[in-house]
MIDOSE-1310 file (N, C-alpha, C; in nm, 2 decimals, decimal comma, always signed):
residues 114
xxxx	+10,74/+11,56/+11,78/+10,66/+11,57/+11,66/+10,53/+11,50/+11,70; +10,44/+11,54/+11,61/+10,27/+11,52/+11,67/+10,27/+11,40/+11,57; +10,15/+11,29/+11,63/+10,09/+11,22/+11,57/+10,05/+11,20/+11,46; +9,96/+11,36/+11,44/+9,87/+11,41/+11,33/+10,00/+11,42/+11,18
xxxx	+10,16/+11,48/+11,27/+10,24/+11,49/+11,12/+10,30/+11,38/+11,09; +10,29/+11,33/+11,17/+10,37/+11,16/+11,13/+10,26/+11,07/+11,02; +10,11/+11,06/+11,07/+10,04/+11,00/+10,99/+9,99/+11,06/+10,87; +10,08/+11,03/+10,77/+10,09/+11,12/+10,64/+10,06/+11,07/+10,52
xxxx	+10,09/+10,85/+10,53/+10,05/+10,80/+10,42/+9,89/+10,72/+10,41; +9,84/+10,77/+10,26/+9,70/+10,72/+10,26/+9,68/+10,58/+10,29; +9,62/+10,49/+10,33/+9,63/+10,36/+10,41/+9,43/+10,34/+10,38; +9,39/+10,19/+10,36/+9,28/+10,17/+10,39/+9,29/+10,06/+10,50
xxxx	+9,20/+10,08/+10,59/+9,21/+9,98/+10,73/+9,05/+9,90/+10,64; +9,10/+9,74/+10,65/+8,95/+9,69/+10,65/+8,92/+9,63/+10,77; +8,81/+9,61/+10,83/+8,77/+9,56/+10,91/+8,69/+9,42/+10,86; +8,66/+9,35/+10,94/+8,60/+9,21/+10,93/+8,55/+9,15/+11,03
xxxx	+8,41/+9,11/+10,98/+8,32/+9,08/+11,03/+8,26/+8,94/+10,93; +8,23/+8,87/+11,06/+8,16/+8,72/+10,99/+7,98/+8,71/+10,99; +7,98/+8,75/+10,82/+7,80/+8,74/+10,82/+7,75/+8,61/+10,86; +7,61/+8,62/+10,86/+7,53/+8,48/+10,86/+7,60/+8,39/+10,78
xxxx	+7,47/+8,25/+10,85/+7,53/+8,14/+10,77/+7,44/+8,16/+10,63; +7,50/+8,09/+10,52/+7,47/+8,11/+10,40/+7,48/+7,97/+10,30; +7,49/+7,90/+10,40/+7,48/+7,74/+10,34/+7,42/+7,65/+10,46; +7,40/+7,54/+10,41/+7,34/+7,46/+10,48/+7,44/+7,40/+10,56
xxxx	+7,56/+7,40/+10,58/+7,62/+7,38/+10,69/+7,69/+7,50/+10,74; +7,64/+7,55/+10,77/+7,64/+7,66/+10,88/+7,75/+7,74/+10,84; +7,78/+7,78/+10,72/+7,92/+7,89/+10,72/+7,92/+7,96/+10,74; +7,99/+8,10/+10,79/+7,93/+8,17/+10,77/+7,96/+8,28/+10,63
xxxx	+7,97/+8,39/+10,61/+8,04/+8,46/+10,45/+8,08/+8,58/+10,55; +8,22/+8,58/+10,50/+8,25/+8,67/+10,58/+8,25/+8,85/+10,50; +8,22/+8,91/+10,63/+8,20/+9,09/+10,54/+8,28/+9,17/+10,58; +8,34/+9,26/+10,49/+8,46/+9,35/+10,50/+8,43/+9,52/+10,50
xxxx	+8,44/+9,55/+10,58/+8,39/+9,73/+10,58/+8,53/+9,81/+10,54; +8,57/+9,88/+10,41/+8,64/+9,94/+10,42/+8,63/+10,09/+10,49; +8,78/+10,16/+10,55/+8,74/+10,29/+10,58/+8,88/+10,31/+10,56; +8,89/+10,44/+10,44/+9,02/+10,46/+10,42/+9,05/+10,62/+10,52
xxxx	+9,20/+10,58/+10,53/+9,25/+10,69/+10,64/+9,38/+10,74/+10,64; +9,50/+10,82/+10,72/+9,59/+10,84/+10,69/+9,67/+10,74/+10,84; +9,79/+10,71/+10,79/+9,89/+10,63/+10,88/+10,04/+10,65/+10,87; +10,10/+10,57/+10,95/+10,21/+10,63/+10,98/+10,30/+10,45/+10,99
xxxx	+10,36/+10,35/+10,91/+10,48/+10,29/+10,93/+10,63/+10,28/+10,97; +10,61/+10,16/+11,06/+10,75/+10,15/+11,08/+10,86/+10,03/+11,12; +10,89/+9,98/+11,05/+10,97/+9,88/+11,06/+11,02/+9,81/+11,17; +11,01/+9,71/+11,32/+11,01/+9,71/+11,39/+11,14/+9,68/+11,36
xxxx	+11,25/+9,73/+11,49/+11,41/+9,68/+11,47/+11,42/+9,52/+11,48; +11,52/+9,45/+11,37/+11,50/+9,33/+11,38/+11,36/+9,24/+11,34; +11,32/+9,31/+11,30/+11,17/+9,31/+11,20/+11,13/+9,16/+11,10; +11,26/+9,13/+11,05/+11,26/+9,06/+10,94/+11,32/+8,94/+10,95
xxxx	+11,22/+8,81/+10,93/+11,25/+8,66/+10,96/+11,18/+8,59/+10,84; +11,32/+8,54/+10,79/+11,26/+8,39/+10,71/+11,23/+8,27/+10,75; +11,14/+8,21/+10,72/+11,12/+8,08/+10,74/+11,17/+8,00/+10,59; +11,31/+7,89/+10,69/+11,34/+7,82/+10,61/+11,20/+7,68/+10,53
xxxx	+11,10/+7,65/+10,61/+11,00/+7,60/+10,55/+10,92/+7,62/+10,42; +10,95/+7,75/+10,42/+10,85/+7,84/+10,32/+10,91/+7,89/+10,19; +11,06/+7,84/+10,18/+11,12/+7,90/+10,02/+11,17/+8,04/+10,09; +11,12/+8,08/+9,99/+11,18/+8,27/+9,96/+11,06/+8,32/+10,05
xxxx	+11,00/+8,25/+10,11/+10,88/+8,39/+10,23/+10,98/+8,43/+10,32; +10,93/+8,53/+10,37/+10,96/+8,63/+10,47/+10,88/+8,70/+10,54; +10,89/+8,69/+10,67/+10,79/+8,80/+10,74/+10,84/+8,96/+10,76; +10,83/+9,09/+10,70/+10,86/+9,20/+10,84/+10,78/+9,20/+10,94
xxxx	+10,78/+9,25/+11,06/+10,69/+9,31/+11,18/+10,69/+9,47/+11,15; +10,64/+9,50/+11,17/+10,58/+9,68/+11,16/+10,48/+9,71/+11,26; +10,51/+9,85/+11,31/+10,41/+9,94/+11,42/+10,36/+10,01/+11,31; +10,23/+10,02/+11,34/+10,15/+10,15/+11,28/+10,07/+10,22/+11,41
xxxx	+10,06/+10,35/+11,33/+10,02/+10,50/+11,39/+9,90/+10,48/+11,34; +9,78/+10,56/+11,39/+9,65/+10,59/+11,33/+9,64/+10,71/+11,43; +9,59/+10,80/+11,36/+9,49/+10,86/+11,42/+9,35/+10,83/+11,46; +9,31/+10,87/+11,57/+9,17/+10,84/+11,65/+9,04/+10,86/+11,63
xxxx	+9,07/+10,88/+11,49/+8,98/+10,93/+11,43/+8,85/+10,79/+11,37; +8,96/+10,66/+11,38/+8,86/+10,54/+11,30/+8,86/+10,44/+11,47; +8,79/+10,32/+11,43/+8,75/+10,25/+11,54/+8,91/+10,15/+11,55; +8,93/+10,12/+11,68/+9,09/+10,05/+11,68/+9,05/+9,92/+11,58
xxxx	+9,14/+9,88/+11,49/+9,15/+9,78/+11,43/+9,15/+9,64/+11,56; +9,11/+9,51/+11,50/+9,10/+9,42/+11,57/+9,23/+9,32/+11,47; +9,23/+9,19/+11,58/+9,32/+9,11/+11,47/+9,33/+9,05/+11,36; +9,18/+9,01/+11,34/+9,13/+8,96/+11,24/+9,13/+9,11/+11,09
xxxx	+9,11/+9,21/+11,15/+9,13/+9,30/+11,01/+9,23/+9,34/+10,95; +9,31/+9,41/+10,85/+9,38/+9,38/+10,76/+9,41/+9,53/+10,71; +9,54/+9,61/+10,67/+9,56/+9,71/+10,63/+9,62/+9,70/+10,50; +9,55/+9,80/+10,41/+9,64/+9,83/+10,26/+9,72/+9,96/+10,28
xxxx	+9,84/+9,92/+10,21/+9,92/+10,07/+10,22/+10,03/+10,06/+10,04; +9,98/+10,11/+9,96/+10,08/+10,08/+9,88/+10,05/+10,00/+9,83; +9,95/+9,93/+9,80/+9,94/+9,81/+9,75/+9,96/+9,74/+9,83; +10,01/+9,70/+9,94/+10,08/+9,60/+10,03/+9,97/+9,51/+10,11
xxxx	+9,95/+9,42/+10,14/+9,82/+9,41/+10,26/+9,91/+9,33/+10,42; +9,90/+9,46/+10,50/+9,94/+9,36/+10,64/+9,82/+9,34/+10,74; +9,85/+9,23/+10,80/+9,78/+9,20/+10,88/+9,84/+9,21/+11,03; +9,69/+9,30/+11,10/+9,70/+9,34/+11,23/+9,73/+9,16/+11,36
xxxx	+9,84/+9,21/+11,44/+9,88/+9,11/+11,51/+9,84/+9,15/+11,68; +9,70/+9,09/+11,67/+9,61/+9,14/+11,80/+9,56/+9,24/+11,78; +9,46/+9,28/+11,87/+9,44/+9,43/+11,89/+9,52/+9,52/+11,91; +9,47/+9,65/+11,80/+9,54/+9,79/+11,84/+9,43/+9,81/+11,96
xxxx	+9,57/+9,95/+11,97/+9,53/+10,00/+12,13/+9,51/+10,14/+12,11; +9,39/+10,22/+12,19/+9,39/+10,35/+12,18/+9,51/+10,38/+12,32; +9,57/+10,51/+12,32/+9,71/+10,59/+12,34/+9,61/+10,68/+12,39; +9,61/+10,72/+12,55/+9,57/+10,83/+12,61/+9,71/+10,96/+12,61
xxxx	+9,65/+11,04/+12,65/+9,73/+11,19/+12,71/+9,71/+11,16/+12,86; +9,83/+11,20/+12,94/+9,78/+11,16/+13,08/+9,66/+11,28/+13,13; +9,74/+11,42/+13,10/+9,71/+11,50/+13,18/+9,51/+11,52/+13,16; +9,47/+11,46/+13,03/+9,36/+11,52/+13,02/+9,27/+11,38/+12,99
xxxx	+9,29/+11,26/+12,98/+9,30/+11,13/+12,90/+9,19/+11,14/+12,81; +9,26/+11,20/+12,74/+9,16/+11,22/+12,55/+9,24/+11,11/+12,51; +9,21/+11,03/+12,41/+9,29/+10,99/+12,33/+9,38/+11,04/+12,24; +9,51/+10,98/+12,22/+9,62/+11,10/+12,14/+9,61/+11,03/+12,04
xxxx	+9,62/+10,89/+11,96/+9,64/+10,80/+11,84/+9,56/+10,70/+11,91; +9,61/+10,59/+11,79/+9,60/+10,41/+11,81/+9,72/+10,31/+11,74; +9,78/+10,27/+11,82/+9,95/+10,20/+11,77/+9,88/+10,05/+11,75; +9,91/+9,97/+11,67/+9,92/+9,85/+11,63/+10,05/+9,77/+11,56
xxxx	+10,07/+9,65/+11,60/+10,14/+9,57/+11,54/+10,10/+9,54/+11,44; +10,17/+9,49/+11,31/+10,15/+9,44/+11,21/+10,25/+9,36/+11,13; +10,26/+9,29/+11,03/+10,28/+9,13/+11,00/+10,28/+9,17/+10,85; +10,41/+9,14/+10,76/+10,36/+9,13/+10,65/+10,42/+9,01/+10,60
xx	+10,35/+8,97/+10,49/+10,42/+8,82/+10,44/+10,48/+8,88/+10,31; +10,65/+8,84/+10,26/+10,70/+8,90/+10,14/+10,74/+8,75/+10,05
């Protein structure tokens, strides 16, 4: 099965970026570009860890699909799906074809806190 039919659910990727400083000690404000797009989740096996420190938190781990169509998410930026917001764990990576090296997708890890 193709990439294109797997990435089926509407998803907003935001990206992040740290504007100028905006105070006198040098902060800076940070800016958020949204670009909404279609994606593909998946539960990584073994995905799901509590932290006894934290109460009732929980982490899953999740892979996501994108098509090649937006710029690879970085770590610092952030995905909505569902209402949900996960956060990218490192850089995604663009996914060549060997035989022609187009790019086929872009696979990322992701993090959610429950």
């Amino acid at each position: 099965m193709s990439i294109a039919r797997l990435c089926r659910r509407r998803c907003t990727v935001r990206y992040h970026q740290s504007g100028p400083a905006t105070d006198g000690h040098n902060t800076p404000e940070d800016e958020w570009t949204e670009v909404e797009t279609r994606c593909a989740l998946q539960q990584t096996p073994g995905g799901r860890r509590e932290d006894e420190g934290l109460g009732d938190l929980s982490q899953t781990t999740w892979s996501g699909f994108f098509l090649p169509t937006i710029d690879p998410p970085r770590a610092a930026d952030q995905l909505t799906v569902d209402g949900q917001t996960y956060q990218f764990r490192g850089d995604a990576a663009l996914v060549y074809r060997e035989r022609t090296a187009r790019p086929t997708h872009i696979e990322a890890n992701l993090v959610r806190a429950e």
